[in-house]
C-alpha positions as CSV (number, residue, x, y, z in Angstrom):
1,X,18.4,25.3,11.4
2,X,14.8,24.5,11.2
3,X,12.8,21.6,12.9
4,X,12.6,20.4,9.3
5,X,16.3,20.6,8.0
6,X,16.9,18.6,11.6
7,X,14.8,15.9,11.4
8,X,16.4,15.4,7.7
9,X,19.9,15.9,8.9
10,X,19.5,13.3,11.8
11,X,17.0,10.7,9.7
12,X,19.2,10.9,6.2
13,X,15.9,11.8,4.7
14,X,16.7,13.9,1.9
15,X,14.6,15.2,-1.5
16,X,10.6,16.5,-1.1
17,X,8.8,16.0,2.5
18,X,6.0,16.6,0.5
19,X,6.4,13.8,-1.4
20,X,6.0,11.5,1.6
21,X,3.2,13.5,2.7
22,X,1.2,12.1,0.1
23,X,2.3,8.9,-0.2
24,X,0.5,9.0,3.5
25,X,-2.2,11.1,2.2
26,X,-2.7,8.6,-0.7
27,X,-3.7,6.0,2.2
28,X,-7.5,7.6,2.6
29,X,-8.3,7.8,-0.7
30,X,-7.4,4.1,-1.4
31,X,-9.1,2.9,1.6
32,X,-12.3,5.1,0.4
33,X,-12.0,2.9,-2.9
34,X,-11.5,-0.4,-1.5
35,X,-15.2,0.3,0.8
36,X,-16.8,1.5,-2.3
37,X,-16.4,-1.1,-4.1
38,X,-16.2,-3.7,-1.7
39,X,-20.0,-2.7,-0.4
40,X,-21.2,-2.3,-3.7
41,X,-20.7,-5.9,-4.8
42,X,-22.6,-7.2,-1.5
43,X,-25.0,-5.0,-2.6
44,X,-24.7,-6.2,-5.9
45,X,-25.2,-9.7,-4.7
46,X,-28.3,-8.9,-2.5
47,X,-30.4,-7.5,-5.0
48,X,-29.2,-7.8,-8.4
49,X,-32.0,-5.7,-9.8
50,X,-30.9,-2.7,-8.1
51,X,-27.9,-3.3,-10.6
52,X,-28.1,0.2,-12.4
53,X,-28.8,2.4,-9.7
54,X,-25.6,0.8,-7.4
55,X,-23.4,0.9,-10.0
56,X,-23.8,4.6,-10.8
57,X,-23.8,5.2,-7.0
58,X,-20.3,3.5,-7.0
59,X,-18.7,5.5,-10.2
60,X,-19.7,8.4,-8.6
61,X,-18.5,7.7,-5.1
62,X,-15.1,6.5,-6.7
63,X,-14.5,9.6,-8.6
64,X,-15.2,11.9,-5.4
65,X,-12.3,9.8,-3.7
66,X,-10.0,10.0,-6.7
67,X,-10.3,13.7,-7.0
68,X,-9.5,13.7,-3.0
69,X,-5.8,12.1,-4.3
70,X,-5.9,14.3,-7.2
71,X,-5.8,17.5,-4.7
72,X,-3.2,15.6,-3.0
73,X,-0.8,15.4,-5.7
74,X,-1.5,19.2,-6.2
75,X,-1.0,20.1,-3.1
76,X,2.9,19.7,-2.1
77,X,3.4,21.8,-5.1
78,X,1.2,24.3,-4.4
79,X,2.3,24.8,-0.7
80,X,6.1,23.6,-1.3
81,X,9.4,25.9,-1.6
């Protein structure tokens, strides 16, 4: 018996451990969002007529976060049995 098939044996977990690996893996990529986009409206309010430039600066940060929880999703079913 594996290390794995134990811990799911004694925990009653039962179904995809990769499926809780991203639901933890998930946890960065959100974070990343919330700072994005939480620094970008203080930036927003210091100097409104920088408005262009930070806003493109956030749409790009968000989507290099989003594709980090797009590999994620990938991922367990990629390297899964």
């Amino acid at each position: 018996m594996s290390a794995l098939e134990t811990l799911a044996a004694t925990t009653g977990v039962h179904g995809s451990v990769g499926s809780i690996g991203y639901g933890l893996a998930a946890i960065g990529p959100g974070v990343g969002v919330g700072i994005i986009f939480g620094n970008g409206t203080q930036a927003l309010a210091r100097q409104p007529e920088a408005a262009g430039l930070i806003r493109a600066n956030q749409i790009l940060g968000f989507a290099f976060c989003e594709a980090l929880a797009l590999i994620g999703i990938v991922m367990p079913f990629v390297f899964g049995k």
